[in-house]
C-alpha positions as semicolon CSV with decimal commas, in nm:
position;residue;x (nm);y (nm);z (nm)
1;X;2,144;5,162;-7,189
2;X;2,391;5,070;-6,938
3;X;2,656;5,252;-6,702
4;X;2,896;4,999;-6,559
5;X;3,177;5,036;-6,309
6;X;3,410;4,764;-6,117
7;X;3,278;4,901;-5,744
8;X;2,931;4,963;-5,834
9;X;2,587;4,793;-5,911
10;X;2,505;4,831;-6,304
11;X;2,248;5,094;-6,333
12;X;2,026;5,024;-6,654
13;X;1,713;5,089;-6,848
14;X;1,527;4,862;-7,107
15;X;1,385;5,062;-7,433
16;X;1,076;4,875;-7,596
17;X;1,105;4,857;-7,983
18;X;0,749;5,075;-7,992
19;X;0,665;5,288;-7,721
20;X;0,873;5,380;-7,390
21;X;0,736;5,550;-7,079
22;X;0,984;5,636;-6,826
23;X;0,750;5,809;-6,597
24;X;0,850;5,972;-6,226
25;X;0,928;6,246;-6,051
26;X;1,173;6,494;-6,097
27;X;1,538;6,443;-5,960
28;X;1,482;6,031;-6,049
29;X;1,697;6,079;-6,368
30;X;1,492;6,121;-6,662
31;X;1,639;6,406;-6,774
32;X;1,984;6,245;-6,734
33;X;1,891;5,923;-6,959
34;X;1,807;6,204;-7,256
35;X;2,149;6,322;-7,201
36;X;2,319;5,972;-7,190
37;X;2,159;5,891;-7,470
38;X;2,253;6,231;-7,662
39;X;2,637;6,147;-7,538
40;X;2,587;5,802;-7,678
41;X;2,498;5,939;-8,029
42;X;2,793;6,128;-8,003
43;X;2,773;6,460;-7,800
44;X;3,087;6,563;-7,670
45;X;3,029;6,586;-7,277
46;X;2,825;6,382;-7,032
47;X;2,625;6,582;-6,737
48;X;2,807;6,568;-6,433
49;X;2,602;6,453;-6,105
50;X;2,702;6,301;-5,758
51;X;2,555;5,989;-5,849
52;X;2,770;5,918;-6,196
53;X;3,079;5,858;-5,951
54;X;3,211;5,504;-5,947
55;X;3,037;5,442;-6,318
56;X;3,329;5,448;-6,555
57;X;3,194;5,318;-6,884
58;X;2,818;5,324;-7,081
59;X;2,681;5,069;-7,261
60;X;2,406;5,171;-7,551
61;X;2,261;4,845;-7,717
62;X;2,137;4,968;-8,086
63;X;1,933;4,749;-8,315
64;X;2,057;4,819;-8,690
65;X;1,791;4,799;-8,934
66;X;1,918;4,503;-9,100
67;X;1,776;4,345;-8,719
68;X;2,151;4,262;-8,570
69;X;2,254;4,385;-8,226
70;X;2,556;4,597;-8,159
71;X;2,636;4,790;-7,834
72;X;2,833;5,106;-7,839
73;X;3,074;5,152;-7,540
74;X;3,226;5,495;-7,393
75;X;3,407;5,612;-7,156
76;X;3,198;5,880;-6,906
77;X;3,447;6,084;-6,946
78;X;3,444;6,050;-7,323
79;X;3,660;6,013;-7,606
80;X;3,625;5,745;-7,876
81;X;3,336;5,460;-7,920
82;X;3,381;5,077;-7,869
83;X;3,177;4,851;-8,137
84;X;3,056;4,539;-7,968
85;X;2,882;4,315;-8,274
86;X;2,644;4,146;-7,973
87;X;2,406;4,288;-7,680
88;X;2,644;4,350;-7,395
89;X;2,467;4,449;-7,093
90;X;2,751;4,398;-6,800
91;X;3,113;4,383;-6,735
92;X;3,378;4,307;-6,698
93;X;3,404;4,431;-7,032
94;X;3,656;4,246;-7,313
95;X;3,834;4,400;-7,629
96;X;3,589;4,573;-7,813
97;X;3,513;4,415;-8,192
98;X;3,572;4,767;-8,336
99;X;3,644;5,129;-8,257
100;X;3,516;5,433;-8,361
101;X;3,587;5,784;-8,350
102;X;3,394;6,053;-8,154
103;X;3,447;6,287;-8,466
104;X;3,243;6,339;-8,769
105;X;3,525;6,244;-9,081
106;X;3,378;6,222;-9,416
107;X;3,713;6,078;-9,585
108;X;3,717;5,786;-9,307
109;X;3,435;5,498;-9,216
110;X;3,627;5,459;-8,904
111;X;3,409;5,724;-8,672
112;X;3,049;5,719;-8,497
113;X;2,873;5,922;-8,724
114;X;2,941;5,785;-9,060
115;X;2,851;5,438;-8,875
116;X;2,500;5,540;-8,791
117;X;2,442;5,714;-9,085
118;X;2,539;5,411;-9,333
119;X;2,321;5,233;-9,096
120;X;1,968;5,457;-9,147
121;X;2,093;5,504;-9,533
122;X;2,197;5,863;-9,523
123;X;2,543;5,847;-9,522
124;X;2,711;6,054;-9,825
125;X;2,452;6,349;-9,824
126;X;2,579;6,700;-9,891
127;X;2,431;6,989;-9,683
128;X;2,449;7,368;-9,801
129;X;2,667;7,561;-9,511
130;X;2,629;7,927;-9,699
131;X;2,492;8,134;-9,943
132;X;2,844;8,065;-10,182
133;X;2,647;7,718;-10,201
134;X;2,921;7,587;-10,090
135;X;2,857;7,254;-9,887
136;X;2,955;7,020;-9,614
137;X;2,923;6,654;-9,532
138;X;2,632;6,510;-9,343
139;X;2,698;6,440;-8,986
140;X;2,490;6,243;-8,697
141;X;2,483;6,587;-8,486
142;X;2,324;6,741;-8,742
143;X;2,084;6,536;-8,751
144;X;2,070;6,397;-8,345
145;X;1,855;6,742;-8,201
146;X;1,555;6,668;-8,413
147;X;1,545;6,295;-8,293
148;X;1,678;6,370;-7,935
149;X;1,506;6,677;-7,713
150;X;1,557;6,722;-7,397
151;X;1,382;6,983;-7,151
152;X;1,555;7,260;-7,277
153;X;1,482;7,204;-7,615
154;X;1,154;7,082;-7,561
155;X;1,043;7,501;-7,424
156;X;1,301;7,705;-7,586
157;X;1,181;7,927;-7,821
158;X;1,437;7,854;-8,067
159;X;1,230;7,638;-8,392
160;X;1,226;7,281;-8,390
161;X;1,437;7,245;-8,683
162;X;1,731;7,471;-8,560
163;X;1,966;7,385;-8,300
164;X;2,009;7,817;-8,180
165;X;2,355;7,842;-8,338
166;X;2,415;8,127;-8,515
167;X;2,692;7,929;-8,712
168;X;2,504;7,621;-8,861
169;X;2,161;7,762;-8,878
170;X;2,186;7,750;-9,303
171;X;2,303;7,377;-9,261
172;X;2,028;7,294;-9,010
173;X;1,758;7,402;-9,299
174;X;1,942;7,206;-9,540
175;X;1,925;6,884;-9,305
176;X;1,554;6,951;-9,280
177;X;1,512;6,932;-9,626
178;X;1,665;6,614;-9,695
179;X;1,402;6,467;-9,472
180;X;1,137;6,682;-9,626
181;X;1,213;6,630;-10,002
182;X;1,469;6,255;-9,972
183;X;1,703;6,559;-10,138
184;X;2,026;6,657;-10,005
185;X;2,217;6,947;-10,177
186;X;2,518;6,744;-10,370
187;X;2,396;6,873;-10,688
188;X;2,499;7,265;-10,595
189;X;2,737;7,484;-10,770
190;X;2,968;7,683;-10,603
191;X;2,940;8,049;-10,627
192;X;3,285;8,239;-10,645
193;X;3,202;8,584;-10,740
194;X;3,074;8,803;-10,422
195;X;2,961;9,035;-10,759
196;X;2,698;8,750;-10,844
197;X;2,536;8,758;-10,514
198;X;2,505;9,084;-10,446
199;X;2,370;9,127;-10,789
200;X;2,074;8,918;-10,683
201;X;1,990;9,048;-10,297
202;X;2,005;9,380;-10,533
203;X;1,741;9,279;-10,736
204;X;1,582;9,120;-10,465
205;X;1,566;9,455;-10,243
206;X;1,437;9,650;-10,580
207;X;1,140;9,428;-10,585
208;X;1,048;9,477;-10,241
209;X;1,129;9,902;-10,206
210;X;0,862;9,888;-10,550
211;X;0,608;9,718;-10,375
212;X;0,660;9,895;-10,035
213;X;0,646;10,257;-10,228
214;X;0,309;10,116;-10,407
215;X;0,143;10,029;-10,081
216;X;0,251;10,304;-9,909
217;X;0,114;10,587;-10,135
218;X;-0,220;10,450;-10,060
219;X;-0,170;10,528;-9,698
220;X;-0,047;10,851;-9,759
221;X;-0,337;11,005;-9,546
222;X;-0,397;10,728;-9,345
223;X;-0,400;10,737;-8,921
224;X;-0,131;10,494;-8,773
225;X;-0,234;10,171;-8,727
226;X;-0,289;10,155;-8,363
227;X;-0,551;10,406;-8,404
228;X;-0,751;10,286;-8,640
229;X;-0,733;9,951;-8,439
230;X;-0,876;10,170;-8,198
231;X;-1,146;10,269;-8,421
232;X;-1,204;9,923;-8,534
233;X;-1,248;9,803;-8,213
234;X;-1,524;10,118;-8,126
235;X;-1,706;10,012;-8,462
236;X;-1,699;9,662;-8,367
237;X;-1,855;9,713;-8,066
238;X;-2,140;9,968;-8,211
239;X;-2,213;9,742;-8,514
240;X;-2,315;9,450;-8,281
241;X;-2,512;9,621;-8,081
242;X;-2,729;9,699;-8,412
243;X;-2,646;9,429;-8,612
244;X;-2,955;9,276;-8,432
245;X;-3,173;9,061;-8,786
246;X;-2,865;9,155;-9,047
247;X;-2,622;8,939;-8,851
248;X;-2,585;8,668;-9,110
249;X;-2,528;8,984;-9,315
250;X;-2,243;9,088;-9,101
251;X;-2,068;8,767;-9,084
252;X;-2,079;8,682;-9,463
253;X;-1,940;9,026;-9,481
254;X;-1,674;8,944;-9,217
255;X;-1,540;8,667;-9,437
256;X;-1,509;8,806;-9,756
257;X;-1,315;9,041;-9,592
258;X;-1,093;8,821;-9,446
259;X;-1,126;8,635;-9,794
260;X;-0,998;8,958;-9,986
261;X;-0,724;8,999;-9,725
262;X;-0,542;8,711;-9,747
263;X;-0,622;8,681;-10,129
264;X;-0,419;9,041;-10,134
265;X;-0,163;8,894;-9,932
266;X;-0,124;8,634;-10,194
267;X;-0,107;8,799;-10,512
268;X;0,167;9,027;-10,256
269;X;0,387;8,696;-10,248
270;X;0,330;8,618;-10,611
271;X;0,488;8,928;-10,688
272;X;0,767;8,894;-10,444
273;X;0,844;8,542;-10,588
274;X;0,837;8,695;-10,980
275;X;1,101;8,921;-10,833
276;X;1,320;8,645;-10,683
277;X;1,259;8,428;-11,033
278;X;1,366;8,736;-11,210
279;X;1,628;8,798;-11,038
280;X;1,755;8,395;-11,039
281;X;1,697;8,386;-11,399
282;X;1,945;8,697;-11,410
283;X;2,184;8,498;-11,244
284;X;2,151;8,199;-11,421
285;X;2,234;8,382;-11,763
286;X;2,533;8,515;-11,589
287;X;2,648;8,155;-11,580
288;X;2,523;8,079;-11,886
289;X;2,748;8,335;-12,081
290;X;3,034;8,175;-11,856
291;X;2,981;7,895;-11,997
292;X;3,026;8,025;-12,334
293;X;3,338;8,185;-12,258
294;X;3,471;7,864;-12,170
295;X;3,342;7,671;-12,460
296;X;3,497;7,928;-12,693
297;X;3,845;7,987;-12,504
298;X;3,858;7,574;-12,528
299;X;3,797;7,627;-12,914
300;X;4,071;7,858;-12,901
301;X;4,285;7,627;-12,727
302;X;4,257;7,348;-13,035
303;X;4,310;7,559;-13,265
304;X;4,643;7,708;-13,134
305;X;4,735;7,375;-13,095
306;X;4,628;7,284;-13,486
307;X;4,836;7,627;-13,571
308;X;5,152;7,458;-13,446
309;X;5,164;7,261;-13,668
310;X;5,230;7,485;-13,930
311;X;5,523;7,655;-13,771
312;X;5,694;7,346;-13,571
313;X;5,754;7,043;-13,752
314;X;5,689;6,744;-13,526
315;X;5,426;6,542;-13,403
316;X;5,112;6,625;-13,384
317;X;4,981;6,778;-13,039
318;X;4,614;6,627;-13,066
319;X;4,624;6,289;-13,277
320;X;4,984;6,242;-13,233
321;X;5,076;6,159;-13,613
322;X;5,373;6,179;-13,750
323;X;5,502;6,412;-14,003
324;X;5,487;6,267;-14,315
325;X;5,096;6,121;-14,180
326;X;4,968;6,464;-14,126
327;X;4,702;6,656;-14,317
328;X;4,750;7,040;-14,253
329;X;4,394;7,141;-14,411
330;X;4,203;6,892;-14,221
331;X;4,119;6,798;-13,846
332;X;4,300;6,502;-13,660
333;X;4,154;6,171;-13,673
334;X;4,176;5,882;-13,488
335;X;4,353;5,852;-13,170
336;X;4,402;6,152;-12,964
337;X;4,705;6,292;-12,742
338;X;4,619;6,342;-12,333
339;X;4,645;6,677;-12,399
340;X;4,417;6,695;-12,706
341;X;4,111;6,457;-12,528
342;X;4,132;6,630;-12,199
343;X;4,069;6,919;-12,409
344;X;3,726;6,719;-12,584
345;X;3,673;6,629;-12,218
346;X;3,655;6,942;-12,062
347;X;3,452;7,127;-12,371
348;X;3,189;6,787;-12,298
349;X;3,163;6,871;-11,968
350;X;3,083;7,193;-12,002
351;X;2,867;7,147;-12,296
352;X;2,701;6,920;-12,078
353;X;2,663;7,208;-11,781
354;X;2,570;7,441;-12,022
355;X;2,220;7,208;-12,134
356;X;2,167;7,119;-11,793
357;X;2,123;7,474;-11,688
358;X;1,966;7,558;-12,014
359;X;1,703;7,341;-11,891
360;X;1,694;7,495;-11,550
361;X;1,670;7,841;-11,693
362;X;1,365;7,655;-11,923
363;X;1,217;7,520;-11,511
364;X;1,228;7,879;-11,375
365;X;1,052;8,019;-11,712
366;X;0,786;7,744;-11,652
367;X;0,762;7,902;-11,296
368;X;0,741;8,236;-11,418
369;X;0,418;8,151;-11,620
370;X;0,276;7,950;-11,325
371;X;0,297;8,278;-11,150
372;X;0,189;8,470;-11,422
373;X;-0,138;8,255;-11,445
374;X;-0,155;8,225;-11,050
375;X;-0,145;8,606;-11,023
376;X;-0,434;8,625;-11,297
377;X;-0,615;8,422;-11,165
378;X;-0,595;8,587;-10,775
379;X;-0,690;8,917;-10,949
380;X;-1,003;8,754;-11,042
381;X;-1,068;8,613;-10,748
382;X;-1,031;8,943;-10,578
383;X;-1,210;9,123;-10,830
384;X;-1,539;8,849;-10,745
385;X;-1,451;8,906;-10,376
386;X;-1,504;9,288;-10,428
387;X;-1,765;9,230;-10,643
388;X;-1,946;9,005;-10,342
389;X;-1,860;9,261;-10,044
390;X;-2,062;9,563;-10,289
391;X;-2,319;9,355;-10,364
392;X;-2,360;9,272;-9,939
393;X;-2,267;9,687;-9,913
394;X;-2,592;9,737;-10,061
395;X;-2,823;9,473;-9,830
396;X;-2,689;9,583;-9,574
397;X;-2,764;9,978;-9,682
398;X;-3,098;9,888;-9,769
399;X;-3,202;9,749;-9,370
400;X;-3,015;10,024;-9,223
401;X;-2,851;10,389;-9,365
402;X;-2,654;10,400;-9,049
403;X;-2,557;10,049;-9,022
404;X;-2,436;10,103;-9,401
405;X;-2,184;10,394;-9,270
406;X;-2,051;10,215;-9,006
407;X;-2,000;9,917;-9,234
408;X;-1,829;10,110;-9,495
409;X;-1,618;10,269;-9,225
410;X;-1,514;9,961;-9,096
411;X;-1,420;9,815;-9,467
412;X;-1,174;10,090;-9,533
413;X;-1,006;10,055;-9,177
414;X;-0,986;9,692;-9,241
415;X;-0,846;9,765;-9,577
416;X;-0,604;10,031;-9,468
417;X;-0,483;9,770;-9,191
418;X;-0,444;9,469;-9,439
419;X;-0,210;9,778;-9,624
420;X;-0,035;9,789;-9,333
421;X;-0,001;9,436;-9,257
422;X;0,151;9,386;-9,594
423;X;0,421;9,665;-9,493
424;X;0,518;9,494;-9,241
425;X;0,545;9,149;-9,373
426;X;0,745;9,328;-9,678
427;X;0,999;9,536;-9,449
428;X;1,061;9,193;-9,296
429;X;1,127;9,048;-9,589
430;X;1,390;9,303;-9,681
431;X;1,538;9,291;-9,398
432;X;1,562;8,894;-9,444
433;X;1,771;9,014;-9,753
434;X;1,938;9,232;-9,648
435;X;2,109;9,027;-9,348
436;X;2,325;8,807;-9,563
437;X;2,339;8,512;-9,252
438;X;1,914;8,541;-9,285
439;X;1,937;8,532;-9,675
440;X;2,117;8,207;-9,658
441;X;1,855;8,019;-9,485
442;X;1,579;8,213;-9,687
443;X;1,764;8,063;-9,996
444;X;1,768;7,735;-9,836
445;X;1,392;7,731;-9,763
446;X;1,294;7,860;-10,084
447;X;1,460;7,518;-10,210
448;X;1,123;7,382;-9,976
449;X;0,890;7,276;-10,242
450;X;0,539;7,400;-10,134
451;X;0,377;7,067;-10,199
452;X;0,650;6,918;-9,870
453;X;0,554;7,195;-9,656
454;X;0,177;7,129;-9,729
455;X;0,232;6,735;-9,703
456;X;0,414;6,783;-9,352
457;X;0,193;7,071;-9,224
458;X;-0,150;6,768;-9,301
459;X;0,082;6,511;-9,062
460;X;0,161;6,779;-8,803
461;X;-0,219;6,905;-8,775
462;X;-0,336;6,541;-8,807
463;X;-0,086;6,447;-8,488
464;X;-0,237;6,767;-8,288
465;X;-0,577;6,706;-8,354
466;X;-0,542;6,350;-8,225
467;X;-0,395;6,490;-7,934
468;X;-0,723;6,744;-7,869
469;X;-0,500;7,112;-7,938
470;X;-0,749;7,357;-8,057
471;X;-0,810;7,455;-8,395
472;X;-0,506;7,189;-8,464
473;X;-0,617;7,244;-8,895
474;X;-0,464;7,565;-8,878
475;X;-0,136;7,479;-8,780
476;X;0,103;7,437;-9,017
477;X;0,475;7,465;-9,097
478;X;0,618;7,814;-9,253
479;X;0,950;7,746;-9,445
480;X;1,014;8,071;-9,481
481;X;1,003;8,173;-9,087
482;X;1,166;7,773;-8,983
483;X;0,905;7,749;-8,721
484;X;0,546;7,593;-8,640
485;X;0,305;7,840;-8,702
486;X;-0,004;7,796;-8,441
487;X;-0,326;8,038;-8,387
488;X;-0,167;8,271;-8,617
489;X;0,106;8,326;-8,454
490;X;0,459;8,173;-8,479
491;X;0,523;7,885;-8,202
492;X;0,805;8,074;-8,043
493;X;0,570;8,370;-7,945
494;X;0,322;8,098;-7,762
495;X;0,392;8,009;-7,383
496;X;0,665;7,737;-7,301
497;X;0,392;7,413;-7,255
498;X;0,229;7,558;-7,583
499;X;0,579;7,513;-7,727
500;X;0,662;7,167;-7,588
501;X;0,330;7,039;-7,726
502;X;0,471;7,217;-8,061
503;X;0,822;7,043;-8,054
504;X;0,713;6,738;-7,915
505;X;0,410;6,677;-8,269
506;X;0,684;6,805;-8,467
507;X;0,939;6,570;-8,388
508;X;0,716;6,254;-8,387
509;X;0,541;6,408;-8,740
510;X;0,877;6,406;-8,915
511;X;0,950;6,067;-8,814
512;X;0,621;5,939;-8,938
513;X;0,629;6,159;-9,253
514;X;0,973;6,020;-9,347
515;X;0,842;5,647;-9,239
516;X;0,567;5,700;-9,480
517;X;0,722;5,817;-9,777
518;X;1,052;5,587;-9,715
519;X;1,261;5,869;-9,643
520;X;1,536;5,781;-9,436
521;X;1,575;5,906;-9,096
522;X;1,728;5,753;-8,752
523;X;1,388;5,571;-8,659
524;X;1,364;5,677;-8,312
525;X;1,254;6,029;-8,103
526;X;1,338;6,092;-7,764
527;X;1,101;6,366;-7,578
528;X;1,161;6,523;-7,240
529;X;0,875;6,603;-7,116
530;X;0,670;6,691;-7,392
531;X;0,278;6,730;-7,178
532;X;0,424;6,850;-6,824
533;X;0,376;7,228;-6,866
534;X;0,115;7,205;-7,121
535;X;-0,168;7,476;-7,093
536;X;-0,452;7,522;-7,368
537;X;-0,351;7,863;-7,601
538;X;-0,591;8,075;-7,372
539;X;-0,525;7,973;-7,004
540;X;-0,232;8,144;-6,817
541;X;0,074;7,932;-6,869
542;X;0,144;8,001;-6,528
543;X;-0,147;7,862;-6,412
544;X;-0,168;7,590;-6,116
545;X;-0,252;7,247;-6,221
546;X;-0,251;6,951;-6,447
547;X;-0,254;6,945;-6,810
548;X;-0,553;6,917;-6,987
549;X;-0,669;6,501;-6,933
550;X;-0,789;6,519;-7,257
551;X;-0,472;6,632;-7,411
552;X;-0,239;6,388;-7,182
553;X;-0,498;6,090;-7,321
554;X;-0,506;6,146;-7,677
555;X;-0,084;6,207;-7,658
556;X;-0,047;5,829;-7,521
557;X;-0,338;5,688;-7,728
558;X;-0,188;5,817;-8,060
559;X;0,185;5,737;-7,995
560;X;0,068;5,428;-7,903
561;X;-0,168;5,350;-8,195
562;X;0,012;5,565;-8,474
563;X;0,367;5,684;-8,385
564;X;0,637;5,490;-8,639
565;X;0,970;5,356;-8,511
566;X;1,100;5,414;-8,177
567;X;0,961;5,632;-7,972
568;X;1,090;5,688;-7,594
569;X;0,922;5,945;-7,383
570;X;1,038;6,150;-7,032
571;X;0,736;6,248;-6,773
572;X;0,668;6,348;-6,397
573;X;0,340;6,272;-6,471
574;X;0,121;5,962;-6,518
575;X;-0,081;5,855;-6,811
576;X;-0,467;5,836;-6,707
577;X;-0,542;5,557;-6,869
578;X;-0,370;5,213;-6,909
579;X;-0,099;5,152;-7,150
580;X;-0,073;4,899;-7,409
581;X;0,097;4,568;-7,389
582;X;0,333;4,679;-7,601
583;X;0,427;4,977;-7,445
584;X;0,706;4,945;-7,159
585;X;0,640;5,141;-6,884
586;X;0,965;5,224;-6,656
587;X;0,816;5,390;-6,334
588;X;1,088;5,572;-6,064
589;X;0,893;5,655;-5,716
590;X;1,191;5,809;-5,553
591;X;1,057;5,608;-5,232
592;X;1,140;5,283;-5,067
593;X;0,924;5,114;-5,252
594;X;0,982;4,998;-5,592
595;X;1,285;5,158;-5,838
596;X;1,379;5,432;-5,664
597;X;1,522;5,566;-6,011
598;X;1,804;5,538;-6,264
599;X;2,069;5,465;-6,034
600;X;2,039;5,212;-5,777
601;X;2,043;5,315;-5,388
602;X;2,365;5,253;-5,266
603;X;2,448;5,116;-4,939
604;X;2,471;5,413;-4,750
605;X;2,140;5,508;-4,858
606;X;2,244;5,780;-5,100
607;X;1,971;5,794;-5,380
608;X;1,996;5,842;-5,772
609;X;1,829;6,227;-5,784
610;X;1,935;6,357;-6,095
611;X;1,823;6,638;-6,362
């Protein structure tokens, strides 16, 4: 990347085709090249700083993936792109091969985003934009945040995925799940009754009140939760100061409690998902008997047309015979009129619909029995779990009487807090229905298949547990929520280095999961300081210091050693130990001694400091 001006010195940086370090410290412009690069993929607005002034134009060399050179030109103040078919690194600049509009047109190959996506192979995908299922073109910006992150990004709390707009947040799942599932959303029917939907959330909410009355019956004479956490956290305490030779006891006990907990939370999302399969199937037959109607008013349609014959003398409106050709008690064969085979056309195409949604209808049946057999089988299991905890009941009983009551008290508060775990997670999921701009991205990542969430969740646990983040197998990614789920707790709620380290292994997984499984996607990530402000789960985020050396080796050893495609990475601080030959390592010392930064020192000794 280049910015050019006639009074000024070129001010440039050199990406390797691996690995990229541009390391420094702040005010050196770092930040700034994540932004030129962002403006160069087609952002609308370049940061303004002192030192920009005098640079008119950038240059942004791009290797295609068919391995020939083009460099994109644009004015700083933007506007439209410049298509240079060579690397062009300095001016004067000449008359660009090709130009290129700054705006996203899917009728036109003539702008920047259509351009790159031809180029990566995702060019003509469909995204969802509502719960209508009605859908929009693929552009570059929907796709440029989860390839470029800057800072901001990096520690916001808003999910990796999602971009924090309100408006495209449905889209934003939908562009997720092309590079989760290769599967864009082309294949979606519009909805046009309001009736339909509301029909559905209906049955949706019906499902959940049933389950929620259920539940909360059972803690009809129950203390509030944060007292019996109290009480939990009492019997904790006296049970281990007893536990004393039954400890092994206690612990086997511990887990089939967690066991039966999140066995109970399981069969609690079967159910929910019977309700939402229910309540699709429901819908489906609505369209089903639409179908019919139309098969049957096209019928109609023929035969009034047949009928005419009898009346009007003439030729004929389907086969177009004549008169004295015709045969009144028969049907028309042979050639057809237009109006007679768009008629045949239109009854295929909907007979075609029709089968195509009998066999979805046949797919969600198939679903329904998976569920029925899942939630059979997770009764059993619970039943064996129960079973198990009685059986350990009674050891424990026989050691100790009182050890047995405090046991058995601290079952049912565990139980009656499970209950009310499962309110919870149920009144949030109502409320995800009932919000209709919520329900459309629920809709969207129930379109997840569970076997993609499980595939990416292995590549994003692998890339932390390289790195050295604790207890990195039990991170995973929750569809349902959009976010990285860490420590049992979503990544948002987690301290802003625990959330860079987040964004940072889910930005580099994606890019490796898609690389693997030949999924298109851009081929490059750009990280703003992804380490910096790093802080292990259970140290004060605010704390003074470095990040973990453990953590800042095993992020450079595995990006170097495993990362796919591109990867270009923005740091104040330095790697401790030495980098590859293959990695490039750009180093700004805001000093008199080597590159002072991204911009060169001008004469009057005015420096590049920048974001």
């Amino acid at each position: 990347m280049t910015f050019v001006g006639s009074s000024v010195e070129p001010a440039t940086v050199e990406f390797g085709p691996a690995v990229t370090l541009v390391r420094g410290p702040s005010d050196t412009g770092k930040s700034f090249i994540v932004d030129a690069i962002d403006f160069m993929l087609g952002a609308n607005a370049l940061k303004e700083i002192p030192e920009r002034e005098g640079y008119s134009t950038v240059l942004l060399g791009i290797q295609l993936p068919n391995a020939s050179t083009v460099t994109l030109s644009r004015s700083v103040d933007g506007g439209n792109f410049g298509v240079f078919y060579d690397d062009v690194r300095s001016g004067p600049l000449g008359v660009p091969d090709d130009t290129l509009a700054a705006k996203h047109n899917p009728a036109s190959l003539a702008n920047l985003s259509r351009y790159l996506l031809d180029a990566v192979g995702l060019d003509g995908r469909k995204v969802r934009r509502n719960a209508r299922n009605e859908t929009d073109s693929l552009s570059f910006r929907n796709v440029a945040h989860l390839c470029v992150v800057d800072e901001t990004q990096m520690q916001a709390e808003v999910s990796p995925p999602l971009t924090g707009n309100y408006v495209t947040k449905t889209k934003e799942m939908s562009v997720l799940k092309v590079f989760l599932q290769n599967e864009d959303d082309s294949g979606l029917v519009a909805v046009e009754s309001k009736s339909d939907l509301a029909k559905l959330s209906s049955a949706k909410v019906d499902v959940v009140d049933r389950l929620l009355q259920e539940i909360e019956a059972q803690l009809s004479d129950t203390p509030e939760a944060s007292e019996l956490r109290d009480q939990l956290a009492r019997l904790n305490a006296t049970i281990d100061q007893q536990s004393g030779s039954i400890s092994q006891l206690v612990d086997r006990r511990s887990s089939i409690t967690k066991g039966l907990g999140d066995e109970q939370r399981r069969f609690a999302a079967y159910e929910s998902e019977w309700g939402d399969t229910t309540a699709l199937k429901n819908r489906f037959k609505i369209l089903d008997q639409r179908y019919s109607s139309d098969l049957a008013r096209l019928a109609t349609v023929r035969e009034a047309g047949t009928l005419l014959g009898y009346f009007t003398a003439g030729t004929c409106a389907f086969c177009g015979a004549e008169p004295a050709d015709q045969h009144k008690n028969t049907e028309c064969e042979g050639d057809t009129t237009s109006f007679g085979a768009a008629v045949d056309e239109q009854a295929s195409r909907t007979r075609a619909l029709a089968e195509d949604l009998r066999a979805t209808i046949e797919d969600v049946d198939g679903r329904r029995q998976e569920l029925r057999r899942l939630a059979g089988q997770s009764q059993s299991t619970r039943q064996q779990l129960e079973s198990d905890l009685a059986q350990l009941e009674e050891a424990l009983a026989s050691d100790h009487g009182e050890l047995k009551e405090l046991v058995s008290k601290r079952t049912s508060i565990e139980r009656s807090l499970s209950l009310y775990d499962q309110v919870e997670s149920l009144e949030k999921m109502k409320r995800i229905v009932v919000d209709e701009s919520t329900a459309e991205t629920a809709a969207v990542a129930a379109t997840v298949s569970l076997r993609a969430q499980r595939e990416f969740s292995v590549e994003l646990s692998e890339r932390l547990a390289a790195w050295g983040y604790p207890d990195a197998d039990h991170v995973r990614y929750d569809a349902l929520s959009q976010d990285v789920v860490a420590g049992d707790q979503l990544r948002a709620a987690h301290g802003k280095g625990v959330r860079a380290i987040l964004h940072a292994a889910f930005s580099l997984s994606l890019a490796k999961y898609c690389s693997d499984r030949e999924i298109p996607h851009p081929g490059f990530v750009v990280l703003d300081t992804p380490v910096l402000t790093y802080r292990p789960p259970d140290q004060d985020p605010l704390a003074d210091g470095e990040p973990p050396r453990h953590v800042v080796d095993g992020f450079y050893r595995d990006i170097q050693r495993n990362a796919t495609g591109q990867v270009i990475v923005m740091e104040n601080t330095d790697p401790t130990e030495p980098l590859d030959e293959q990695t490039v390592d750009v180093v700004f010392t805001a000093r008199e001694y080597g590159r002072y930064g991204f911009f060169p020192v001008r004469p009057n000794g005015d420096s590049d400091g920048s974001a």
